[in-house]
Backbone as a printed PyTorch tensor [residue, N CA C, xyz], in Angstrom:
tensor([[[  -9.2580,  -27.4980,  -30.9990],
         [  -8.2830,  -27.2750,  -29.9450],
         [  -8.5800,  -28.1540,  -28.7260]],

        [[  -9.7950,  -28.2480,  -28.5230],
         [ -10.2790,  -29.2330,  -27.4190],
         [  -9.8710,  -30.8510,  -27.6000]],

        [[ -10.1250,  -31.0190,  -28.8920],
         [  -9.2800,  -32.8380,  -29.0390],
         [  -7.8330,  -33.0460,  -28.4750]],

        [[  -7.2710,  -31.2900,  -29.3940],
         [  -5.9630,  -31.8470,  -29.1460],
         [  -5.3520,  -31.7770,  -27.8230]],

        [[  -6.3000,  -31.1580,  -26.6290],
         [  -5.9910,  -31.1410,  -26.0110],
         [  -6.5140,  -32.2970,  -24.9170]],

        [[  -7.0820,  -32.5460,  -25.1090],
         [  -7.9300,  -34.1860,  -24.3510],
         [  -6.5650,  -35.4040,  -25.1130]],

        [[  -6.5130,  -35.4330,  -26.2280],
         [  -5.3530,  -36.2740,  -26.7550],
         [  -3.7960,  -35.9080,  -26.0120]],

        [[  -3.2530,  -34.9690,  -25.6400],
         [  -2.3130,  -34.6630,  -24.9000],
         [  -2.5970,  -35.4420,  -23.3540]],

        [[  -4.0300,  -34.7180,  -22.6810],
         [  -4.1600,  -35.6390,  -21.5310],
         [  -4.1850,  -37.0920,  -21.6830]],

        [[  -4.8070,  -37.7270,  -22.6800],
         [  -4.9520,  -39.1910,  -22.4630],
         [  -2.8620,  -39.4590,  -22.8890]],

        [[  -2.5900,  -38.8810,  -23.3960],
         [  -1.0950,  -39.9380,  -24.1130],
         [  -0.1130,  -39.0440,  -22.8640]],

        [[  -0.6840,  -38.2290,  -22.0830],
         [   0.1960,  -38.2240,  -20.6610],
         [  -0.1800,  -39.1470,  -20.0040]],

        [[  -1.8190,  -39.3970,  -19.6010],
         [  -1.5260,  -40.7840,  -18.7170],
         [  -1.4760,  -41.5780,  -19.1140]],

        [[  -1.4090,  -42.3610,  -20.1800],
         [  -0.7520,  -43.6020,  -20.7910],
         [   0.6100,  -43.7530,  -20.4430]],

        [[   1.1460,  -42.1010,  -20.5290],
         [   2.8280,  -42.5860,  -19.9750],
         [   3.4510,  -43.1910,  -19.1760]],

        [[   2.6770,  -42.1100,  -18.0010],
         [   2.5560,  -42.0300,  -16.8520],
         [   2.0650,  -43.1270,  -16.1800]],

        [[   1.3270,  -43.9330,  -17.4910],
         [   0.7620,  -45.9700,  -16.3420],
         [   2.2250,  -46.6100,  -16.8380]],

        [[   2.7770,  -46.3150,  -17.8050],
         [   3.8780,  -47.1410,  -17.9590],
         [   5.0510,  -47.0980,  -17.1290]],

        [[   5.0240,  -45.3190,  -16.7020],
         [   6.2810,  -45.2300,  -16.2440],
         [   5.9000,  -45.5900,  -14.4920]],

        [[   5.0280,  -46.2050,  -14.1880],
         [   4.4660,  -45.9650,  -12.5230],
         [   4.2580,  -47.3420,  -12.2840]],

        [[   3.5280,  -48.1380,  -13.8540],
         [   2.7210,  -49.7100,  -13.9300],
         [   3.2990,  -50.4500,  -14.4730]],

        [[   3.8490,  -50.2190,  -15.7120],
         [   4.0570,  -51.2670,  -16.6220],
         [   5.3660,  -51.7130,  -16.6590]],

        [[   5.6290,  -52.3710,  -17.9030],
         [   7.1380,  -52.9790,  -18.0740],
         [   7.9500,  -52.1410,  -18.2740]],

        [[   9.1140,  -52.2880,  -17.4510],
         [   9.5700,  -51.2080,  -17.2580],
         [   9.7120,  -49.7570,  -16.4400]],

        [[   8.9000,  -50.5360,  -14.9510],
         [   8.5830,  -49.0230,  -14.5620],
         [   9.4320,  -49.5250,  -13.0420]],

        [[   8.8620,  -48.3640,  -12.3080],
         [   9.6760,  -48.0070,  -11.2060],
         [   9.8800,  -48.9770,  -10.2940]],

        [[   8.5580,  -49.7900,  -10.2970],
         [   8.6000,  -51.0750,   -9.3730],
         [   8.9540,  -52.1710,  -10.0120]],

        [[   9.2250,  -52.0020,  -11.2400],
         [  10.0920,  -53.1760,  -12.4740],
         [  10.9000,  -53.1690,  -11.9400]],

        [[  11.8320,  -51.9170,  -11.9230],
         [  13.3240,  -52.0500,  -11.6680],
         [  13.4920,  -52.4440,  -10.3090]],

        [[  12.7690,  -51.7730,   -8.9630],
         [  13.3520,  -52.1770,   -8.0630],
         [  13.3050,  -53.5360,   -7.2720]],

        [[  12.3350,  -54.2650,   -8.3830],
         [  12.1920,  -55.9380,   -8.1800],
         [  12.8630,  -56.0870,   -8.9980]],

        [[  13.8700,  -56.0780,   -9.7340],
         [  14.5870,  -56.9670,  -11.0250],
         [  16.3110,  -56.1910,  -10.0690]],

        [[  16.3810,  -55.5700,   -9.4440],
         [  17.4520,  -55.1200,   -8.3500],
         [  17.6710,  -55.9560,   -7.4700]],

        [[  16.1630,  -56.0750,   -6.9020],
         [  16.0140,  -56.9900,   -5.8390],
         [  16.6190,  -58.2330,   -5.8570]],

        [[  16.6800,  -59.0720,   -6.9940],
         [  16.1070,  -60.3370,   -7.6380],
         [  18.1660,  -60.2100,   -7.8620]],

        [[  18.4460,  -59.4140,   -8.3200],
         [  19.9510,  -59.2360,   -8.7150],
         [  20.8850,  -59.4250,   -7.4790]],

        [[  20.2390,  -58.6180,   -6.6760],
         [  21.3150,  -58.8560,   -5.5950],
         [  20.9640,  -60.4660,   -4.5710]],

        [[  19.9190,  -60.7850,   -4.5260],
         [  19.6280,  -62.0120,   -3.9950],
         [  20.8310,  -62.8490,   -5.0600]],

        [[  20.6470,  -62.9840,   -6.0300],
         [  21.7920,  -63.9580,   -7.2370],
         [  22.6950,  -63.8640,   -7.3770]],

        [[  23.5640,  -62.1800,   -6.9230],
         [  25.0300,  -62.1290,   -6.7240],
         [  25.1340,  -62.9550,   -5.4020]],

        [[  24.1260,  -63.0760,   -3.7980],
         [  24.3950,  -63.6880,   -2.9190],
         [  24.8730,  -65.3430,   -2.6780]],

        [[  23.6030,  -65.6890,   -3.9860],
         [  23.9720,  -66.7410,   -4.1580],
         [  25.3180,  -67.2690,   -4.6360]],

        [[  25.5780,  -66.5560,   -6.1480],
         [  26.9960,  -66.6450,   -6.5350],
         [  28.0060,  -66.8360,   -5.7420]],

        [[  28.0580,  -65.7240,   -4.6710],
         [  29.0450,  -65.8760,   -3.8160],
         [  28.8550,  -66.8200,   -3.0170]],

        [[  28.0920,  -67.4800,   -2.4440],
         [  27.8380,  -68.5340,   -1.9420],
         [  28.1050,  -70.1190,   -2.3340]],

        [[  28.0140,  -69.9990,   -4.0300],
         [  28.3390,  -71.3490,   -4.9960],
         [  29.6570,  -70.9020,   -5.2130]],

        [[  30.3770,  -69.5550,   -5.1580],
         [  31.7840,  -69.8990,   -6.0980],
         [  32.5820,  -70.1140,   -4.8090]],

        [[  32.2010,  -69.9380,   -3.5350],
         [  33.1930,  -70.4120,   -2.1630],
         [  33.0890,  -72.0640,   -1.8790]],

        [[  31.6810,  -72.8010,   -2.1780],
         [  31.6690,  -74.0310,   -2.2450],
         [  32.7320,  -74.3080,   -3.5580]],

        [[  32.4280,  -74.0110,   -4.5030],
         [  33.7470,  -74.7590,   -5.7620],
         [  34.9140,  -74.4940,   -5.2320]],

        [[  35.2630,  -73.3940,   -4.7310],
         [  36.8760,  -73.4730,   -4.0450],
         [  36.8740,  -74.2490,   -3.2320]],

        [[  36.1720,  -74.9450,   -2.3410],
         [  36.3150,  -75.8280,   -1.4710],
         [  36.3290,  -77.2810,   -2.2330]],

        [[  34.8970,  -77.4400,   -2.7730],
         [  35.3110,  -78.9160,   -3.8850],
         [  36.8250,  -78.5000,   -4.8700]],

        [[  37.4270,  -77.5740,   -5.3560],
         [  38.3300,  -77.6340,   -5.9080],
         [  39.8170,  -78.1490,   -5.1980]],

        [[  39.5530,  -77.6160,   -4.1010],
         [  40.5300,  -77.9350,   -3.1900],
         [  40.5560,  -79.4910,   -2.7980]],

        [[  39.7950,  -79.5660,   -2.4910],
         [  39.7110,  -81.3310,   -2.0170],
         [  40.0590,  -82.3060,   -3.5440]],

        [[  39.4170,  -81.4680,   -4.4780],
         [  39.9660,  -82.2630,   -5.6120],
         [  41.5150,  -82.5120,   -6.1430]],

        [[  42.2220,  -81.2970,   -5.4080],
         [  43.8400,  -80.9670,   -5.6140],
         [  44.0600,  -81.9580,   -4.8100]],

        [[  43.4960,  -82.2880,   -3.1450],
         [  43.9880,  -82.5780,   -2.2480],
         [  44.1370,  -84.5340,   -2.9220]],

        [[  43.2700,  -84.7860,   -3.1500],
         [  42.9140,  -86.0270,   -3.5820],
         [  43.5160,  -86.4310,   -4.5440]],

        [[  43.6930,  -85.5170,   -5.5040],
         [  45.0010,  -85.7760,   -6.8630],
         [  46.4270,  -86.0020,   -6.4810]],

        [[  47.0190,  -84.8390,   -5.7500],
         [  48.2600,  -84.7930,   -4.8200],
         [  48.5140,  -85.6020,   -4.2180]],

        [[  48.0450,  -86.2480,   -3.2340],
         [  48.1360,  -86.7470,   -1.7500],
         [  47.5750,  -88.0210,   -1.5930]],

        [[  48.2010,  -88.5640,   -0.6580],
         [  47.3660,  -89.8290,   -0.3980],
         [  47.0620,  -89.3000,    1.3440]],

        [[  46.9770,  -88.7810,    1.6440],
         [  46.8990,  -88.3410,    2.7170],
         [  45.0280,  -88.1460,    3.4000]],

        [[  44.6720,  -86.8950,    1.8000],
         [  43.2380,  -86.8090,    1.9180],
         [  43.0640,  -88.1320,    0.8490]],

        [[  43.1080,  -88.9630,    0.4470],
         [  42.3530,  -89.8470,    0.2160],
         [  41.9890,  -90.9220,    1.4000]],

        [[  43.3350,  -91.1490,    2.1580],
         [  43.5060,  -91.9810,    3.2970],
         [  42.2220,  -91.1720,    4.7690]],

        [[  41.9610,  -90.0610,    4.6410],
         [  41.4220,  -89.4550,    5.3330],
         [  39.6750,  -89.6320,    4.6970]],

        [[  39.5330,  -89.8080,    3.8540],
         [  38.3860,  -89.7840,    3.0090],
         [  38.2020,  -91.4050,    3.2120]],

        [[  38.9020,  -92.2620,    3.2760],
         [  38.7470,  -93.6440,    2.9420],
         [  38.1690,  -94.3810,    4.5530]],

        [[  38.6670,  -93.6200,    5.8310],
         [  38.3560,  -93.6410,    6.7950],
         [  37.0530,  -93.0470,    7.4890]],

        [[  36.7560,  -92.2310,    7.0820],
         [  35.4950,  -90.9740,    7.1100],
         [  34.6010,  -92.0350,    6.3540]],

        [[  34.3310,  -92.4530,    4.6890],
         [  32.9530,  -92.6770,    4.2590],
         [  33.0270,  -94.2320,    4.3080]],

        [[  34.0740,  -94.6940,    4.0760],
         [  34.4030,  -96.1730,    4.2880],
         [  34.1090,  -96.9760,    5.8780]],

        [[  34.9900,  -95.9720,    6.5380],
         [  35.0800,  -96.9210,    8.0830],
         [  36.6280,  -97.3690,    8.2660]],

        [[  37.0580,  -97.4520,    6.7020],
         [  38.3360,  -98.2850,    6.9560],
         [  39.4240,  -97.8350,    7.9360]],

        [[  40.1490,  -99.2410,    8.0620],
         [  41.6150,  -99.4630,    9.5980],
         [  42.5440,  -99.2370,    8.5800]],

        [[  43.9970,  -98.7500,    9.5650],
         [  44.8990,  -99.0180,    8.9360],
         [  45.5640, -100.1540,    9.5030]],

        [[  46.3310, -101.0740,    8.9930],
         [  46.9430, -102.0300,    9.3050],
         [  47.9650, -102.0200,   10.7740]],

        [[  47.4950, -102.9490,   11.9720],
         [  47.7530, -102.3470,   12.8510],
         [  47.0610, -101.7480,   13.9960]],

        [[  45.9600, -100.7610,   13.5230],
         [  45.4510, -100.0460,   14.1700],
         [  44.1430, -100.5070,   14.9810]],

        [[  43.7860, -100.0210,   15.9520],
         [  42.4020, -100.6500,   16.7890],
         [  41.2690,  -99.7330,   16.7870]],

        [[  39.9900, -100.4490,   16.1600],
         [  39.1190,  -99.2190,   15.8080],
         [  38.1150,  -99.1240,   17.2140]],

        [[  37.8300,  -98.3900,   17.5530],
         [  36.9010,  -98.3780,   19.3090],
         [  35.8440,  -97.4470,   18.5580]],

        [[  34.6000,  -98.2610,   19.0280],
         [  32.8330,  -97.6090,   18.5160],
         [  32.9240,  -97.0450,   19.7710]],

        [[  32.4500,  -96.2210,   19.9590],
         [  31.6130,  -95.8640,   21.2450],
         [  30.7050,  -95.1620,   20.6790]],

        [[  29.4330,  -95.4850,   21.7860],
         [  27.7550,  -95.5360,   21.9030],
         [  27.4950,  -94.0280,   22.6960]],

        [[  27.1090,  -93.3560,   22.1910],
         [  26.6800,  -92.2420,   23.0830],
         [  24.7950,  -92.7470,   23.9110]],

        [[  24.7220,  -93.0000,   24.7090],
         [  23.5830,  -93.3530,   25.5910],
         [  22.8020,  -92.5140,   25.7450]],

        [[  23.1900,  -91.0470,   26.0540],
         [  22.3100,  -90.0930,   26.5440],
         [  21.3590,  -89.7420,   26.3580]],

        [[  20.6170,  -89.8640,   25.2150],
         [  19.7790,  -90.0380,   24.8300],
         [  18.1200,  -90.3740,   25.2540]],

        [[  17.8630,  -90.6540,   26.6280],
         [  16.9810,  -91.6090,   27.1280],
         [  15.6660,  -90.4220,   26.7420]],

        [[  14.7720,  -91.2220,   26.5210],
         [  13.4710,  -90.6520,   26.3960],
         [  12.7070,  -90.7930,   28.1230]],

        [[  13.3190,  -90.5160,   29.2460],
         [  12.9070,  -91.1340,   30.4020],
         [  12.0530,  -89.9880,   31.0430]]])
């Protein structure tokens, strides 16, 4: 009666490391929660950038408008006609 009862204690705390320690246990889940909601943040974060690259991609298919706007922005380019003015911001001085 004494084994079987020392065998009951040991295969309770064996449980009891799994359900407290091991794979699968209490601090499993609430780091694999953790870890979940950080990755839905992200998600939402990457699927608002693709609506934005998607959009510019409509805009650019459609239009010459955002291409003409795009061609000025990474290019530099004039339109025929037009006068391009640099200006120097100075302020800058290390004085």
């Amino acid at each position: 009666m004494k084994w079987f009862v020392f065998a009951l204690v040991v295969l309770f705390i064996l449980l009891q490391y799994r359900f407290w320690v091991g794979d699968g246990s209490i601090a499993h889940v609430v780091d694999l929660k953790r870890q979940i909601s950080i990755q839905q943040e992200e998600n939402i974060r990457l699927k608002t950038r693709n609506q934005i690259l998607a959009a510019e991609v409509h805009a650019l298919k459609n239009g010459t408008d955002a291409i003409e706007g795009r061609a000025r922005e990474d290019m530099g380019m004039v339109k025929e006609g037009e006068t391009f003015y640099l200006i120097i911001d100075d302020n800058n001085n290390d004085n």
